[in-house]
N, C-alpha and C positions, 0 to 999 in steps of 0.2 A: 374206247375210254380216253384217249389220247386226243381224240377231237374235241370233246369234253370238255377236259381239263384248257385244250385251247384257247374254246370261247368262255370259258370263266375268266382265265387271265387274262384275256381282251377286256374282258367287259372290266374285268376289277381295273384296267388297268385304262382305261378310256374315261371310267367314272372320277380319277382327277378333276376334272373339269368341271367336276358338281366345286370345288373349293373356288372356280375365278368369281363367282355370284359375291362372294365373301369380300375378295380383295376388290370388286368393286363397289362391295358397299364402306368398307373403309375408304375408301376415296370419297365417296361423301360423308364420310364419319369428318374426315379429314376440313373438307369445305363445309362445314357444320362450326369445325373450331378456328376457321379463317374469320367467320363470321362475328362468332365469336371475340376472338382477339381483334378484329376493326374496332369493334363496340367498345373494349377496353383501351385500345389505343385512342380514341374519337373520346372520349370520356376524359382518359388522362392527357390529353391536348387542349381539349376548351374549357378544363376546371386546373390548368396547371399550378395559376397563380394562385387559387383560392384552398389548394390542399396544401397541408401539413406536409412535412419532409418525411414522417412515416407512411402519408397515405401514399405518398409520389413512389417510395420504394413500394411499398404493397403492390399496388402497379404494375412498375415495373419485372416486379417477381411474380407475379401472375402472368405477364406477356413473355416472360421467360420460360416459365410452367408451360403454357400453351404451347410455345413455339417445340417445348423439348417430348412434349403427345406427340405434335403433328410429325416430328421428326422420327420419332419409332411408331408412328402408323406406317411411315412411308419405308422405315428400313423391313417393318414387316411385310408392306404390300410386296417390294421387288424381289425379296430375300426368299420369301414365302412362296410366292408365285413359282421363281425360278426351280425354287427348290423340289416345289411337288406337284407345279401344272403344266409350264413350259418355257423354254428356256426364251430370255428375250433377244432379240438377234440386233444389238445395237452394240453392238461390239468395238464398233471403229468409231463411233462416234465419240466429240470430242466433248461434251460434257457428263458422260458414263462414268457413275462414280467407280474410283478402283476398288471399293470391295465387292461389287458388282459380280454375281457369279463364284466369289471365293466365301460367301460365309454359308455355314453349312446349318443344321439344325443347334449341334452343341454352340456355335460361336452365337445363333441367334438366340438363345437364352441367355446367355449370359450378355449381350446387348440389352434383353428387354429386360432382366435385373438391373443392371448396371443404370438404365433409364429410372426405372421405378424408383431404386435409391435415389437418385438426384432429384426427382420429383417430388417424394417422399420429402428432403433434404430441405427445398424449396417453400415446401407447405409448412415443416416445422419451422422455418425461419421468419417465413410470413404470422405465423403465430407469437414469435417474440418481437417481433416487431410489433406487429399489432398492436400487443399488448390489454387485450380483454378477454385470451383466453385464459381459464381456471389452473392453478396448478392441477390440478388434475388432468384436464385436457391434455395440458402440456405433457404431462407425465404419459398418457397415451398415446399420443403421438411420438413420442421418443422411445417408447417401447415399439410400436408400432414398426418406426423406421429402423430400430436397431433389430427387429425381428428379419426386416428386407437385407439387410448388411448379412448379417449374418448367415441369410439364404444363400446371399449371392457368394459368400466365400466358401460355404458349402459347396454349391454347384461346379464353382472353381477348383474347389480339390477334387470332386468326382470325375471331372471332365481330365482334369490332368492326370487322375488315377488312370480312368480307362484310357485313355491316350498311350499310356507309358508301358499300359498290360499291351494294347495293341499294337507296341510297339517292340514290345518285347517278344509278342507271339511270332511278328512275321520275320523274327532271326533264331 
């Protein structure tokens, strides 16, 4: 029975490796929104002079938008990876971000909350900018994002909850 139980937990434990397909499709999820943000940056370069100072921020907060996906694609891919396929062995290297290997599952929810809200943040403000979307719109979208706010301070008390019980269990 014992050998059994072995080659299950091999296997369960090997099949990790079905998740790297993932984090390399996010790397081209990633180069999808380089592409992307070129096109909006190429846009708002040869029509600079001919836009509005509302379209120029629009722009702008859309190349910000972009930039803050690609930026929690990428904390997902290393974070992700590290976390539950294999660990990356660049240790010494001199451009390795330092959260590299310290963010755990609880720290990477509340990164990819914390992302959402600012995104979320982003798109409502590109909407009063704008200015063509409906009170209504508006009105959903700030429910919408007060609905992510609020997750994310949830998630923040439960992670500190369970934190504090954990930490109380091991004394």
């Amino acid at each position: 029975m014992k050998a059994i139980e072995l080659i299950i937990e091999a296997i369960i434990f090997r099949s990790r490796w079905l998740l790297a397909p993932f984090f390399l499709g996010l790397i081209v999820a990633t180069i999808a929104l380089l592409v992307k943000f070129m096109k909006e940056l190429y846009l708002l370069a040869s029509e600079l002079f001919s836009l509005t100072s509302s379209d120029v921020i629009i722009s702008i907060l859309t190349l910000v938008d972009t930039t803050l996906i690609a930026s929690l694609l990428f904390i997902i891919i290393l974070s992700g990876y590290e976390s539950f396929v294999s660990k990356i062995d660049f240790y010494d290297h001199e451009d390795r971000p330092s959260w590299m290997g310290k963010v755990g599952f609880s720290e990477l929810k509340l990164k990819l909350i914390g992302a959402i809200v600012a995104i979320s943040a982003i798109e409502l403000l590109k909407a009063f900018v704008d200015g063509t979307a409906t009170n209504q719109e508006i009105a959903w979208k700030i429910a919408i994002h007060m609905t992510f706010v609020v997750s994310g301070v949830l998630f923040a008390i439960t992670d500190y909850i369970s934190a504090r019980k954990n930490k109380d269990d091991k004394h």
